[in-house]
C-alpha positions in Angstrom: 74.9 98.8 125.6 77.0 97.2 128.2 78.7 93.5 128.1 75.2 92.1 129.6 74.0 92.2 126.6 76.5 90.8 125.0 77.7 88.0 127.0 74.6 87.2 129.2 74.5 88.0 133.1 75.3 84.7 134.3 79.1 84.6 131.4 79.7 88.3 132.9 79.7 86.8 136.7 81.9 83.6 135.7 84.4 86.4 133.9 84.9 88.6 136.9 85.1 85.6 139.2 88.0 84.0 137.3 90.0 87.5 137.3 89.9 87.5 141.1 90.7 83.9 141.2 93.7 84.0 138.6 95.3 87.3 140.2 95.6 85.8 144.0 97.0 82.4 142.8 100.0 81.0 145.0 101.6 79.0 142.8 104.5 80.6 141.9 104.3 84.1 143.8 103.4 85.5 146.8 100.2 86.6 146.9 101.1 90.6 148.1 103.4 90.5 144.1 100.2 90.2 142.4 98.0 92.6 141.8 93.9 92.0 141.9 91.3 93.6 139.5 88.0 93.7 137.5 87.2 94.7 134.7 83.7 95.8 133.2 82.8 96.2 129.5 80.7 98.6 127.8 79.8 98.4 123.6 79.8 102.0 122.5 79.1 101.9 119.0 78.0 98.4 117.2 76.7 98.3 113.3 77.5 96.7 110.2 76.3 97.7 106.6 78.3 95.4 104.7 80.8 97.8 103.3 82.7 99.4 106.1 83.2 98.6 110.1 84.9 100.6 113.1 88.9 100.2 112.9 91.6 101.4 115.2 89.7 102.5 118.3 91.9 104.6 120.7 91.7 106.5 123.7 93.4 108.8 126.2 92.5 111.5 128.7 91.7 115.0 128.5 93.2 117.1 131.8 92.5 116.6 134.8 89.2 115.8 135.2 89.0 112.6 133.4 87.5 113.4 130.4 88.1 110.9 127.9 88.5 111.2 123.8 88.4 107.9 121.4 89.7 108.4 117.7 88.1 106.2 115.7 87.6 105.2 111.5 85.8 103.5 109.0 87.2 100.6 107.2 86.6 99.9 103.5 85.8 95.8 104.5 86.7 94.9 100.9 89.9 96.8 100.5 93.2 95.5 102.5 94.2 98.6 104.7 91.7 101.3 102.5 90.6 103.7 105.7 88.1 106.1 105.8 88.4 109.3 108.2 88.9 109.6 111.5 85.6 110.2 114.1 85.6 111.2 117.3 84.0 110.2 120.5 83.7 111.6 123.8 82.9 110.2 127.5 83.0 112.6 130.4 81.9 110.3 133.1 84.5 107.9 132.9 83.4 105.5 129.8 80.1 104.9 130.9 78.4 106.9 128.5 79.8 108.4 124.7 78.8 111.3 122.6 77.6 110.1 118.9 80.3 109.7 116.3 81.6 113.0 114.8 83.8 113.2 111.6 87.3 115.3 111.5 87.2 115.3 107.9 87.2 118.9 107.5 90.7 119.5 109.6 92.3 115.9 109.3 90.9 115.3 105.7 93.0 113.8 103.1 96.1 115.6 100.6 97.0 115.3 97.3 100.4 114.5 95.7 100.3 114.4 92.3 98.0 111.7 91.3 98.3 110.2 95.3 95.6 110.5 97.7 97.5 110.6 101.1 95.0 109.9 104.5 96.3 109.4 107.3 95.8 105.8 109.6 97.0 104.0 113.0 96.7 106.9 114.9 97.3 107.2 118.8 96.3 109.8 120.9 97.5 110.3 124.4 97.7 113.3 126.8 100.7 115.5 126.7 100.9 117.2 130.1 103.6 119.9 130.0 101.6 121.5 126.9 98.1 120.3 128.4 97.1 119.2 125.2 96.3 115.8 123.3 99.1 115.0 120.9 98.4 112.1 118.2 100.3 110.2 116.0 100.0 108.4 113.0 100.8 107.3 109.4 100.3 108.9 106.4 99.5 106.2 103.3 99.6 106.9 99.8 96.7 105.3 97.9 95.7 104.8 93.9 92.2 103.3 93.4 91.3 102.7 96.7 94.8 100.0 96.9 97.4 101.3 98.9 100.7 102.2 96.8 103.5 100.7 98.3 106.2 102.3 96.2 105.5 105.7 98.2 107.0 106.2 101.5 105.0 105.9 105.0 105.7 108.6 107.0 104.7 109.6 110.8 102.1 112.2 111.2 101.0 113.9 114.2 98.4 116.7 115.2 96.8 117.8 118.7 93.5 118.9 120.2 93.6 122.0 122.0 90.9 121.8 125.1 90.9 125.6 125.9 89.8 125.7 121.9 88.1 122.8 121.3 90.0 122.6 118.2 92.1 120.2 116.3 95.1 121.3 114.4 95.9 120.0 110.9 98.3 116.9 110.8 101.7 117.3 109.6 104.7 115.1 109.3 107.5 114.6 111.6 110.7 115.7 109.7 113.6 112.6 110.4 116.8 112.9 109.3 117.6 112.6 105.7 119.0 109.1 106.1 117.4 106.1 103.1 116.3 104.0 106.3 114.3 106.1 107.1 112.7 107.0 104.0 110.0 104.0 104.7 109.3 104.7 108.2 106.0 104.4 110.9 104.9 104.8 114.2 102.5 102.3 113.3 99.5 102.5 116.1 102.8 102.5 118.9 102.3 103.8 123.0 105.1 106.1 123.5 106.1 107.6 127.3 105.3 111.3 128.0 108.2 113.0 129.5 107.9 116.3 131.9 110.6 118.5 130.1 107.9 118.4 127.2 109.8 115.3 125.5 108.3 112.1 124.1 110.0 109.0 123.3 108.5 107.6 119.9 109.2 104.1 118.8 108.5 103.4 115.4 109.6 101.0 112.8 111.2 101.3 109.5 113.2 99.2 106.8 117.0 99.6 106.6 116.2 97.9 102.9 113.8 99.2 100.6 113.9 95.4 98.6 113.3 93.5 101.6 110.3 93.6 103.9 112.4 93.3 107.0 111.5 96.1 109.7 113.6 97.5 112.7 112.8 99.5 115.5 114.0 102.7 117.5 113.1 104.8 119.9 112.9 108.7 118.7 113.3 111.5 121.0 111.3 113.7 120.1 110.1 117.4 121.8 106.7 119.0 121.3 106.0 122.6 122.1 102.5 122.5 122.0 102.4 123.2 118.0 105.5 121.3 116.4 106.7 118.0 116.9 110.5 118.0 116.4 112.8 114.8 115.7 116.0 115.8 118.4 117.3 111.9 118.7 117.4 108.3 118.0 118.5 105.5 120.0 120.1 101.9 119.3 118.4 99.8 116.1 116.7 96.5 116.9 116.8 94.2 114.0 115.4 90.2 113.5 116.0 88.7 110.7 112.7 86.3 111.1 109.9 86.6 109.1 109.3 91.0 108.4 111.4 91.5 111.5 109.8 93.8 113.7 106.4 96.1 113.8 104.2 98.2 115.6 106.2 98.7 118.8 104.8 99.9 122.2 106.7 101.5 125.0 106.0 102.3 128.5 107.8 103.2 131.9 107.8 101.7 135.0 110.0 102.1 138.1 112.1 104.3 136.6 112.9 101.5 133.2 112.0 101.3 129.9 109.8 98.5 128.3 109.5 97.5 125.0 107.0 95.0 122.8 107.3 94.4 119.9 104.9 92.6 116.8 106.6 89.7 115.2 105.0 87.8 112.2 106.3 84.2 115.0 106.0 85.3 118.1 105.9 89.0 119.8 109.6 90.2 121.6 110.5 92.1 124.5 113.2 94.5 125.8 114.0 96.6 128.5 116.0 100.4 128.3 117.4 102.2 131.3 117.6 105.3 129.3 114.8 104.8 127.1 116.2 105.2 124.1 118.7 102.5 124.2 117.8 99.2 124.4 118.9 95.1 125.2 118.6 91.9 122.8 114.6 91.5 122.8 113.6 88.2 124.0 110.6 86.1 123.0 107.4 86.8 125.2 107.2 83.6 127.2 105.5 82.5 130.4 107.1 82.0 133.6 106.7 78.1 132.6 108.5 78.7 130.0 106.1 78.1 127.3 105.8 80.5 124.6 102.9 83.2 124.5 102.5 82.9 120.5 101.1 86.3 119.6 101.4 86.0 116.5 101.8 88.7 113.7 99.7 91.3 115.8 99.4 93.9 118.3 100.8 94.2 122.1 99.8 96.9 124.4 100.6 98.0 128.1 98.5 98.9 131.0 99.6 99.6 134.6 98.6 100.0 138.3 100.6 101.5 140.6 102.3 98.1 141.4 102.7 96.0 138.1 102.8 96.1 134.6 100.4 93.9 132.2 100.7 92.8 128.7 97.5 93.2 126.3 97.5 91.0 123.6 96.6 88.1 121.6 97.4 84.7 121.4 97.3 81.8 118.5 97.3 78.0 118.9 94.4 78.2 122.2 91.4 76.7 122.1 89.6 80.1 122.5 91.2 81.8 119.3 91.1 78.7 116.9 88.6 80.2 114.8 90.1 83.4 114.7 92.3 84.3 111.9 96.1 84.7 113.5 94.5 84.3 116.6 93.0 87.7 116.9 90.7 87.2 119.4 89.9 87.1 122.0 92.2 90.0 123.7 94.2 88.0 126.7 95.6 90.1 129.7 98.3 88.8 131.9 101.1 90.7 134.6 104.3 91.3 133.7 107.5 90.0 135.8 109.9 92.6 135.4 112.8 90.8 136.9 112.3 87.3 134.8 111.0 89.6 131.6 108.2 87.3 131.1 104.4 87.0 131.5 102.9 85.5 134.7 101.0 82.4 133.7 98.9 82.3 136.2 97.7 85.7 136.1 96.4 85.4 132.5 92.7 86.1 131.9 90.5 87.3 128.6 89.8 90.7 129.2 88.0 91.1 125.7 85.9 87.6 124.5 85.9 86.3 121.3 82.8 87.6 119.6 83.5 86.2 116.0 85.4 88.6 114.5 89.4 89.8 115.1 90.1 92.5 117.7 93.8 92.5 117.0 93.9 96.5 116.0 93.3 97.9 119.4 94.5 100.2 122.1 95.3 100.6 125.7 96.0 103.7 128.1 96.1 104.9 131.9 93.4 107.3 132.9 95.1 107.3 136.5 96.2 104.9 139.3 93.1 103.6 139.9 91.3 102.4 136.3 92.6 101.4 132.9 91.1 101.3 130.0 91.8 98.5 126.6 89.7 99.6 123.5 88.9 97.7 120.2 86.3 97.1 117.4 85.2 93.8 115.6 86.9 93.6 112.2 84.2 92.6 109.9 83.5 90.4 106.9 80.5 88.2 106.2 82.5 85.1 108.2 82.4 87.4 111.6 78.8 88.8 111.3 77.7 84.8 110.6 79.4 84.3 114.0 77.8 86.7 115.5 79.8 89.7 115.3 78.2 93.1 114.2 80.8 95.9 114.5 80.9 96.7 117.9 83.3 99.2 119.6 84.2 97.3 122.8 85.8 99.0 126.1 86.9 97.3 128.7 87.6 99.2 132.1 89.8 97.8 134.3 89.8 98.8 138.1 92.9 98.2 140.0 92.6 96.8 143.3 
């Protein structure tokens, strides 16, 4: 089903219109520093029983020839957090068209811990070239009765898909060093940037304090080999002391830098790294007028042409999220100036509309210099599906002029 049918043909024209408009205004820039695009949208999956919906939706290539994979899994609508297993889809022209739904239960099924049941959740995949294989990570969550149980650590979890197989491994935990901060640690749905020596560099978040729900960040160094995922490093601690501090980082790297955005229960931060593992003072997301981009208590997520960055997120306080709880919808995109560290207002557009229901828990990645891709799924309740929602898994393509 494609965004016709969700939008009308005559909202779909007025969408793609005001992209072209808002990337070539003159206001501020020149138009040759902003970058032009459209974007088309396709629902994959949509369908709601009443019990569960589509959660987490997240892609990445396969190789070279532009296969793509999306991880995928059921929410448990009347439990905070309660996940189901992961499912995969598959496109191999490009996200026009996806294979059915098909559960990993047997491989990345849940393990016991005494009287815990441990699944695993916010999971990421994205291609890792020198090992040509897809590497995910994750979070493992300790449940009792279908209610998460906080008192047990969070750990991050990772497993790959082998394409000369066709095979998933198991999921195992990344051993960190035996320090109490890290005892309650997550990589929490995070982008991290692919390195050619076989590295990665992993942000996650984690509380210094057990007793107070106050997060930091760091970047991890990490190497994979193709079968193990090994902690080597960590870089400089980023701390707030506003409201949980600070979750669900996402990094990426541009122009030879490091940039970092981080989930804030206020506002959403933002820092930069010239190593990548150490990093400045994060500064609020703003516009270029100075205004503040109040993405509040949600996710941020890159994407990039060959000539800019852009920001993914969400935004509370506007006219077109009012209805949304935190704001969580609809799904704004606007370019990134990397000298000023702040969003270009003028270049801000919906990419994904609101529907009726959140879209905050969504994902982003680079197939190549040409297109980009932002995935997401309605998060359900009776409210949304009275609005109009009904459990669709949205992806938006963006083409890079």
């Amino acid at each position: 089903m494609t965004i016709y049918n969700l939008l009308g043909e005559s909202l779909v024209c007025t969408f793609i219109l005001l992209l072209l408009i808002g990337c070539s205004n003159e206001d501020n820039q020149n138009e040759s520093e902003l970058v032009k695009y459209t974007v088309s949208l396709n629902v994959i999956q949509e369908g709601y029983d009443g019990k569960e919906c589509w959660l987490h939706p997240r892609a990445c290539k396969c190789g070279d020839n532009n296969d793509i994979l999306l991880l995928m899994q059921p929410w448990v609508t009347s439990h905070s957090d309660f996940y189901q297993f992961l499912y995969e889809k598959w496109s191999y022209d490009e996200g026009e068209n996806w294979t059915v739904p098909q559960s990993l239960e047997s491989v990345l099924g849940e393990k016991w811990e005494d009287d815990d049941q441990i699944r695993i959740c916010d999971v990421n995949p994205q291609w890792h070239q020198k090992s040509k294989k897809i590497l995910a990570t994750g979070v493992t969550v300790h449940y009792k009765d279908s209610a998460e149980y906080t008192p047990s650590p969070r750990e991050t979890c990772y497993f790959y898909y082998n394409p000369d197989s066709r095979k998933w491994s198991p999921w195992k935990i990344l051993r960190m060093p035996d320090l109490p901060e890290f005892f309650h640690s997550s990589v929490g749905c995070s982008q991290w940037v692919d390195c050619p020596n076989g590295d990665i560099l992993l942000p996650i978040y984690f509380l210094r304090d057990p007793n107070i729900i106050n997060y930091s960040v760091t970047v991890l160094r990490c190497h994979f080999d193709g079968e193990i995922l090994k902690y080597i490093e960590h870089g400089n601690y980023l701390d707030l002391d506003r409201v949980r501090g600070f979750c669900e980082p996402s990094l990426i790297q541009f122009k030879g830098r490091y940039y970092l955005t981080l989930r804030n229960d206020v506002n959403g931060m933002v820092t930069v790294s010239d190593d990548g593992l150490n990093y400045k003072k994060p500064v609020e997301w703003m516009f270029n007028d100075s205004t503040y981009v109040n993405t509040e208590n949600t996710q941020q997520h890159w994407v990039k042409s060959p000539k800019a960055l852009f920001l993914v997120y969400t935004s509370s306080g506007r006219k077109e999220s009012e209805n949304m709880f935190r704001g969580r919808a609809p799904l704004f995109i606007a370019q990134f100036d990397d000298k000023k560290m702040c969003l270009i207002k003028e270049t801000e557009n919906i990419i994904i509309p609101n529907t009726g229901a959140g879209l905050g828990n969504f994902g982003a990645f680079d197939l190549n210099d040409h297109v980009s891709y932002v995935t997401t799924s309605e998060d359900m309740d009776e409210e949304a599906l009275r609005k109009g929602a009904n459990g669709r898994v949205i992806v938006a393509k963006i083409h890079w002029n």
